[in-house]
C-alpha positions in Angstrom: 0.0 0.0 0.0 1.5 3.4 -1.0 2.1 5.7 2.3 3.0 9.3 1.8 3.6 9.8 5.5 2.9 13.3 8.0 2.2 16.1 5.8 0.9 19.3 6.4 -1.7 21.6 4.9 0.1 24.1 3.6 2.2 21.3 1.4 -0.9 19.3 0.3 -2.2 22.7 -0.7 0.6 23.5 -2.6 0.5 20.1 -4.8 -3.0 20.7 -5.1 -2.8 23.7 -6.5 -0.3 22.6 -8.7 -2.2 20.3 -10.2 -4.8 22.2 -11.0 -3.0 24.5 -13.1 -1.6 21.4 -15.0 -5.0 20.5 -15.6 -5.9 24.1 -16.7 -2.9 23.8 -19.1 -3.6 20.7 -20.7 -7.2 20.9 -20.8 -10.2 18.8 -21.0 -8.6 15.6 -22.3 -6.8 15.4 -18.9 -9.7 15.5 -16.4 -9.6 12.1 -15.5 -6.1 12.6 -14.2 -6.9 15.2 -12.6 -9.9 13.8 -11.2 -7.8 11.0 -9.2 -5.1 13.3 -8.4 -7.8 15.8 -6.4 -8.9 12.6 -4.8 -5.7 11.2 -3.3 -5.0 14.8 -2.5 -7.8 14.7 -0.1 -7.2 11.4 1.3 -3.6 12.9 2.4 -5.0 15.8 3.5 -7.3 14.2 5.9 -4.6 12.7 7.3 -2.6 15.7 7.6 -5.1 16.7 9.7 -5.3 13.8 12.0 -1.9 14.0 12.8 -0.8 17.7 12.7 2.5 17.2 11.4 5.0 20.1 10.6 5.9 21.2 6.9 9.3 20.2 7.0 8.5 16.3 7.3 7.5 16.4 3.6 10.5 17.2 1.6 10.5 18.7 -1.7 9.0 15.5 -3.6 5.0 15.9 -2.8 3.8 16.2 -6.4 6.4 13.7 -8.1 5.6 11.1 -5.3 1.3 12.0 -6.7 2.5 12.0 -10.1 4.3 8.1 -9.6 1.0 6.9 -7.9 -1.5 8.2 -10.6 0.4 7.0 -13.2 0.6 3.3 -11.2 -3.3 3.9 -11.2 -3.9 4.8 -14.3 -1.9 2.2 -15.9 -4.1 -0.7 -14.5 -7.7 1.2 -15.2 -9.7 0.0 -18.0 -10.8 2.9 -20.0 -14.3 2.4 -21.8 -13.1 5.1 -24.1 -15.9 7.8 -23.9 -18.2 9.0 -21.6 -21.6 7.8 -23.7 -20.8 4.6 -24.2 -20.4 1.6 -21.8 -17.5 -1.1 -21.5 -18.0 -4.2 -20.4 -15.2 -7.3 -20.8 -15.8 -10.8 -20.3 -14.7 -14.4 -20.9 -13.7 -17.4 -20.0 -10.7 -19.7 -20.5 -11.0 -23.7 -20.8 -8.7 -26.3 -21.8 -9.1 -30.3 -22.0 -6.8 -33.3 -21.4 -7.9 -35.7 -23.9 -6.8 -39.4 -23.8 -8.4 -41.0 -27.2 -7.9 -44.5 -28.3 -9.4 -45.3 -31.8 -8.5 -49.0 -31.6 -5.0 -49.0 -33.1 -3.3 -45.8 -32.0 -3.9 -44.4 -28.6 -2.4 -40.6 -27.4 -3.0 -38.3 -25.1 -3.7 -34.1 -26.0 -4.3 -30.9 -24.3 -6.7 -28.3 -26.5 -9.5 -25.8 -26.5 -12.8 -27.4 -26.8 -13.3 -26.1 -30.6 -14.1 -22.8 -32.6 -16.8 -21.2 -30.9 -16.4 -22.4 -27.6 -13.1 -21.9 -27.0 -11.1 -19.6 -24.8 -12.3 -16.0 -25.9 -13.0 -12.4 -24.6 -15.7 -9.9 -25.1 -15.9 -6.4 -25.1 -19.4 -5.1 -24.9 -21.3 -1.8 -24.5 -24.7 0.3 -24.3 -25.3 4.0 -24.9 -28.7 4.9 -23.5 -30.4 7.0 -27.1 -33.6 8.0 -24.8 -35.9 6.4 -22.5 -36.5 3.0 -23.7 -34.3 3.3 -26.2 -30.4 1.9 -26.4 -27.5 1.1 -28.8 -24.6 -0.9 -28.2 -22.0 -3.1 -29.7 -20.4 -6.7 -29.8 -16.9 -7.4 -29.9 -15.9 -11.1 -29.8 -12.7 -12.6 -29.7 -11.4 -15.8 -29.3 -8.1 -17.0 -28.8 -7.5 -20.8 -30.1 -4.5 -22.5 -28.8 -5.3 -25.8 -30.2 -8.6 -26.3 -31.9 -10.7 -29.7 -30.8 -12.4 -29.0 -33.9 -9.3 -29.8 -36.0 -7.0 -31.9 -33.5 -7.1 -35.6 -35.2 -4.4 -38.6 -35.1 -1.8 -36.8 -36.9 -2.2 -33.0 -36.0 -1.6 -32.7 -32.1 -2.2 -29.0 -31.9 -4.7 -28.3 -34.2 -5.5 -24.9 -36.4 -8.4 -22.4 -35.3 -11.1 -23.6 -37.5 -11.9 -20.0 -38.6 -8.4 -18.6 -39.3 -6.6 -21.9 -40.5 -3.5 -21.0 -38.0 -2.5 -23.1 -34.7 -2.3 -20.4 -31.7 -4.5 -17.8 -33.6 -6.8 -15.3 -32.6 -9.7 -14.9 -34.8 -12.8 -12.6 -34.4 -16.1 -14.9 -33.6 -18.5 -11.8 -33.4 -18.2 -7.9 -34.2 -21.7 -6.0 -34.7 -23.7 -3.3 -33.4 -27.1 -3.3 -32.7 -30.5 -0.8 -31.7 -32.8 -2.1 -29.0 -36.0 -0.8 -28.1 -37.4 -1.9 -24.7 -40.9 -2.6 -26.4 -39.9 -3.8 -30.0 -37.0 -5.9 -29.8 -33.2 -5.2 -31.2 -31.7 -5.4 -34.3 -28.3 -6.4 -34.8 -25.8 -5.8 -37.9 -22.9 -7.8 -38.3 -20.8 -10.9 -37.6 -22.4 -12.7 -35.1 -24.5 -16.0 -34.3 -28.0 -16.5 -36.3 -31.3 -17.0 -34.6 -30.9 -20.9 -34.9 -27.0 -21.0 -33.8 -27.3 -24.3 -31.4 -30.9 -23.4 -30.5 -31.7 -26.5 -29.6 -28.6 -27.4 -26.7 -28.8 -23.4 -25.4 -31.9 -24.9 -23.5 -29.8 -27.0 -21.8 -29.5 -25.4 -17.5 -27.7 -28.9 -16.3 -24.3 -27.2 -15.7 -23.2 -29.7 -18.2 -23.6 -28.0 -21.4 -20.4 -27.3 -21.8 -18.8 -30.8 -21.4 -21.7 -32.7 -23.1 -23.4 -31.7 -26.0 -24.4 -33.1 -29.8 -21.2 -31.4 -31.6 -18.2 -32.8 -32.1 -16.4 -30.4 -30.8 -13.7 -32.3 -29.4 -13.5 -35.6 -32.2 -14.4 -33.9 -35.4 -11.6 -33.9 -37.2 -10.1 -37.6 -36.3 -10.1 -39.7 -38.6 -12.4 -43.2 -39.0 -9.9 -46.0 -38.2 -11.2 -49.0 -40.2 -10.4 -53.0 -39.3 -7.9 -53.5 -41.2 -6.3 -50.3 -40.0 -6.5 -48.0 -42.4 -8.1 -44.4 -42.0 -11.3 -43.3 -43.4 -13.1 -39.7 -43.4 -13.4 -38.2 -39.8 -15.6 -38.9 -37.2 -17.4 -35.4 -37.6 -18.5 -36.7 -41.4 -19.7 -39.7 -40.0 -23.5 -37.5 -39.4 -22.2 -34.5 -41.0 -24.3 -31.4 -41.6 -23.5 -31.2 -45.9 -20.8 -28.5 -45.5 -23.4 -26.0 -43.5 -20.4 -25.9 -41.0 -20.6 -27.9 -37.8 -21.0 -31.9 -37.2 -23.8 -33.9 -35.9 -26.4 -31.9 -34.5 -24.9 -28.5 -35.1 -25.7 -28.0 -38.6 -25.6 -23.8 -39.7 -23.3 -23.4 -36.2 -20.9 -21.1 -37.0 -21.2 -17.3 -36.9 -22.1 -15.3 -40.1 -22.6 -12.1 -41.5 -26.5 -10.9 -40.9 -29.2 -8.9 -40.1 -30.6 -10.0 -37.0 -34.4 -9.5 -34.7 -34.7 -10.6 -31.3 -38.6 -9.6 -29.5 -38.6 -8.8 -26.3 -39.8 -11.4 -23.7 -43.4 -12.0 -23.2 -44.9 -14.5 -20.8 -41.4 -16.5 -20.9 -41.6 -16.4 -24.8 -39.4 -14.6 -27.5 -39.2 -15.0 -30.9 -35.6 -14.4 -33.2 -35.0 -14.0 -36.8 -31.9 -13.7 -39.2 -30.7 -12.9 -42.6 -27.4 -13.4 -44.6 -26.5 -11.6 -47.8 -29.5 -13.5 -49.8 -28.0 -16.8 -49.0 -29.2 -18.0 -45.4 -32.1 -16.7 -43.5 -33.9 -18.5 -40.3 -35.9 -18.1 -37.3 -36.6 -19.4 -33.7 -39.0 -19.4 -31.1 -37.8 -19.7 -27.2 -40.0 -20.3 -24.1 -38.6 -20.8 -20.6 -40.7 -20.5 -17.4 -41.6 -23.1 -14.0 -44.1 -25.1 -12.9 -44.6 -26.5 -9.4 -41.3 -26.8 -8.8 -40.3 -28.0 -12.6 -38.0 -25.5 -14.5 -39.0 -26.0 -18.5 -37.0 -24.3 -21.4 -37.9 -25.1 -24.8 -36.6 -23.5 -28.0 -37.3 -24.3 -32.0 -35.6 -23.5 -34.9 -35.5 -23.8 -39.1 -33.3 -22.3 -41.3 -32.5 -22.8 -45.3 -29.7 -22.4 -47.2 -29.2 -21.9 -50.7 -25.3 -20.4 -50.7 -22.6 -23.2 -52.7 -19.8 -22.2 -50.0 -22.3 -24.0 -47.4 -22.9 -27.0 -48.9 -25.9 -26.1 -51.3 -25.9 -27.5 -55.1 -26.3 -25.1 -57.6 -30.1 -23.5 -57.8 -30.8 -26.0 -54.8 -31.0 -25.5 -50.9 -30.1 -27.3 -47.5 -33.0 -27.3 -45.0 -32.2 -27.9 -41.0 -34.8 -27.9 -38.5 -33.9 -28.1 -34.8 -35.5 -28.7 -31.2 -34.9 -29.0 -27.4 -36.4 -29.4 -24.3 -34.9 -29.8 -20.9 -36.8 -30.5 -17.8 -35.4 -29.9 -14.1 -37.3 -31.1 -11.1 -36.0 -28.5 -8.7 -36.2 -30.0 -5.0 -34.3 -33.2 -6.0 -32.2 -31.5 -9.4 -33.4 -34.4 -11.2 -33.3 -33.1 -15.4 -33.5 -34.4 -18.5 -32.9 -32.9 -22.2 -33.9 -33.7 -25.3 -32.5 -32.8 -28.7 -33.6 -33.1 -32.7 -32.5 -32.7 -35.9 -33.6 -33.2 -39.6 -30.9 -32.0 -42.8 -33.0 -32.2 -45.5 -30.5 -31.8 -48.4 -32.1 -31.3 -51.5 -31.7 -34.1 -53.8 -30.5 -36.5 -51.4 -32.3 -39.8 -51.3 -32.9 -40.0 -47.3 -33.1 -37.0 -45.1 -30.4 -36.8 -42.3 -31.8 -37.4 -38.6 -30.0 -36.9 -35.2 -31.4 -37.6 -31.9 -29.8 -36.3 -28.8 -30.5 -37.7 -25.0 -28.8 -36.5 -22.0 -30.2 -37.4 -18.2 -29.0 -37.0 -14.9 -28.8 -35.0 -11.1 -28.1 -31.3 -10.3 -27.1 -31.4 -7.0 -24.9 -29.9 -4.3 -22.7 -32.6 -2.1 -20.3 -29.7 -0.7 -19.6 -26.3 -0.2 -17.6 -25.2 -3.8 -20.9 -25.6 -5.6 -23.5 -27.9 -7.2 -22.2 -31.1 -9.1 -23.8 -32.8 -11.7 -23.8 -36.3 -12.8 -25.3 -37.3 -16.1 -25.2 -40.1 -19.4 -25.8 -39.1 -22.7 -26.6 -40.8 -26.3 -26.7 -39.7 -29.3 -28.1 -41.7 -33.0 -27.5 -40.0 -36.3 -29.2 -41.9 -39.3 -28.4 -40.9 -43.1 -26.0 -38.8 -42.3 -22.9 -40.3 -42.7 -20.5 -41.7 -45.6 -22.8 -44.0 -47.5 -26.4 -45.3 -47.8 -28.0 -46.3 -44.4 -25.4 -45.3 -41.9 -26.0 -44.9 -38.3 -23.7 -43.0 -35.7 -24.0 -43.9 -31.9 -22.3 -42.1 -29.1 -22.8 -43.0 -25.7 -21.3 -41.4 -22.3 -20.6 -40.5 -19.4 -19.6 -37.4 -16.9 -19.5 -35.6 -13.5 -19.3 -32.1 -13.6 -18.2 -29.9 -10.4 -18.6 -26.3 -10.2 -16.5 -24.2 -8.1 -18.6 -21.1 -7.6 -16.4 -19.1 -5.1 -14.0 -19.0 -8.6 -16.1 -18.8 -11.4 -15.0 -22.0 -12.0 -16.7 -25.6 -13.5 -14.5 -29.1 -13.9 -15.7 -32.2 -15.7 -14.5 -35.7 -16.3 -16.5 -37.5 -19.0 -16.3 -40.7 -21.4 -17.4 -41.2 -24.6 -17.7 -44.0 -27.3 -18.2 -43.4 -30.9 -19.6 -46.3 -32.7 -20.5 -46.0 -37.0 -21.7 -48.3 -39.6 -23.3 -48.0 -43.3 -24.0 -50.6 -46.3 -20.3 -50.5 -47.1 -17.9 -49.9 -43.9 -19.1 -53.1 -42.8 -17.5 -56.2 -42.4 -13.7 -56.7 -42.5 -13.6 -52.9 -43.0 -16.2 -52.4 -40.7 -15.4 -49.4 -38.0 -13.7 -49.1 -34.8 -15.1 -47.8 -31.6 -13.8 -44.6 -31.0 -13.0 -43.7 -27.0 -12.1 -41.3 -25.2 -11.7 -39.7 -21.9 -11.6 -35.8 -21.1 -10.6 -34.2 -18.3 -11.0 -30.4 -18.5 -12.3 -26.7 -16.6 -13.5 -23.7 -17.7 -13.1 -20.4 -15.6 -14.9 -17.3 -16.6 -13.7 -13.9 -16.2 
């Protein structure tokens, strides 16, 4: 703690003074400074006071020892950059240990948990326009140190998904929006779509995180066959027809659009997005309780018709999503429910993914509620050939730490995959794995 020691008046008045004409000098664009410097002024002058010491104790350095502590002060502020306009940052960092085995090569790898939901900070902010009435902005970033989207057998430190580079920083949102207190907000810009993982964001376990239906940590490795050769990537094996994302997240990465969220009636909200003439989608949310039973539901549909997504020429890719999730609160028994239909046109079968996850919310100690659950997921007609099926089954217990902001997770997983052709003696191999990871928000 800085200590200036026994001053007296007449000095603190002098360094007062003194900065007051430096402020007079330099003008408006130093106020702040000044600001602070009145206020520690008066903090030493109180105790001045209190302890009625003489003159001579303070030397000759009273305004360069104010001048070292301002600058110590100023140095660690955050400046939101105006006086209008709000700043707000916020994050979270996460990494996973991953020990995979694919049933002929077995490693172990430390990495995010994929673009998207990997480590990443946010600056937002709000500007009040007039009662009722508000603008702000989005600025997203996230900061991939290995991506779990792109991590596979041969490539231990996997490159951001967005940005192509291992230990990249790429920008996941950046838009402004209006928001009116009666008729919704409108955003412009980079950012997620109104059906961007609709479906899982229902999801209040404490788990979402660690379990979901993306492959956000297996997407990239590749399909190890019986006679041991490698074949397409788990994340193709109930892919999403280059819409970006795997297995149940199918339109999941951020785009450029127009965006319309309603305000909240009666636990229900509506949302709405459109991208350059090539996307556009919309959802529906509800959440609310019952008699002790927490309920959040949400609904979404969105086409495509843009050939860097996955669409044929003069064609479009249709995905419809849903989830429910169900909490019994005096015992924090839940369960949620996720589903999924690609309809990619001219495809024979339409792609269908059905997502389970059960379990208890509860609190066994004093850092914060843990929560054990088992999941499965089954994909049909989404994988490499005609009739395929993709099973995933696991396992977890989640713990949060609350005191730090803090949740850790050890889960299992199986990947299981078969169609009309990898069958047989080049039928698939399981795919397991074990993570052990934490997230800690900021």
């Amino acid at each position: 703690m800085y200590r200036m020691g026994a001053v007296s008046f007449t000095a603190i008045q002098f360094c007062t003074a003194f900065r007051h004409l430096e402020v007079m000098k330099t003008g408006e664009g130093h106020m702040n400074k000044f600001s602070l410097s009145a206020l520690v002024a008066a903090g030493v002058l109180a105790g001045g006071f209190a302890t009625s010491a003489s003159a001579a104790d303070l030397g000759g350095n009273c305004c360069a020892d104010l001048e070292e502590r301002i600058a110590e002060l100023e140095a660690t502020t955050v400046r939101k950059g105006n006086r209008k306009v709000s700043l707000t940052v916020s994050g979270w960092v996460n990494q996973q240990i991953t020990f995979w085995d694919d049933g002929a090569e077995s490693n172990v790898y430390i990495h995010d948990l994929g673009s998207t939901l990997g480590s990443h900070v946010k600056f937002t902010g709000q500007a009040t326009i007039s009662p009722g009435w508000s603008a702000g902005y989005v600025l997203h970033l996230e900061a991939i140190n290995s991506d779990g989207l792109t991590i596979n057998q041969d490539v231990d430190n996997g490159p951001a998904a967005l940005v192509g580079t291992a230990n990249g920083v790429q920008t996941l949102q950046s838009y402004w929006f209006v928001k009116s207190d009666t008729l919704g907000k409108v955003s412009v810009g980079k950012q997620s779509q109104a059906s961007d993982n609709t479906a899982i964001l229902v999801d209040g376990s404490g788990s979402l995180i660690s379990a979901n239906w993306v492959a956000f940590d297996t997407n990239s490795f590749g399909v190890r066959l019986k006679n041991g050769a490698l074949f397409g990537s788990w994340g193709g094996a109930q892919g999403c027809a280059g819409m970006g994302g795997a297995w149940g997240d199918c339109n999941g990465l951020t785009q450029n659009v127009v965006r319309y969220d309603s305000p909240t009636f009666a636990g229900f909200s509506v949302s709405a997005s459109w991208g350059e003439d090539d996307m556009w989608d919309i959802a529906a949310r509800y959440s609310g309780e019952f008699n002790g039973i927490k309920i959040a539901a949400a609904a979404a549909y969105n086409e495509v018709t843009d050939a860097g997504m996955g669409a044929a020429p003069k064609s479009s890719n249709d995905y419809f999503q849903a989830g429910l999730y169900l909490q019994h609160v005096p015992t924090g028994l839940f369960v949620l429910g996720n589903y999924g239909i690609l309809d990619v046109e001219g495809a024979p079968e339409n792609a269908d993914t059905w997502y389970v996850k059960a379990g208890l919310r509860t609190r066994f100690n004093a850092l914060g509620h843990t929560v054990f659950y088992g999941e499965y997921l089954n994909g049909q007609d989404g994988g490499f050939f005609a009739n395929s099926e993709l099973e995933v089954f696991g396992l977890g217990v989640v713990q949060e730490i609350d005191a730090a902001a803090m949740s850790v997770w050890l889960k299992y997983r199986n990947l299981s995959y078969e169609d009309d052709v990898i069958t047989g003696a080049i039928a698939a191999e399981d795919f397991d794995y074990v993570g052990l990871g934490a997230i800690i928000n900021f």
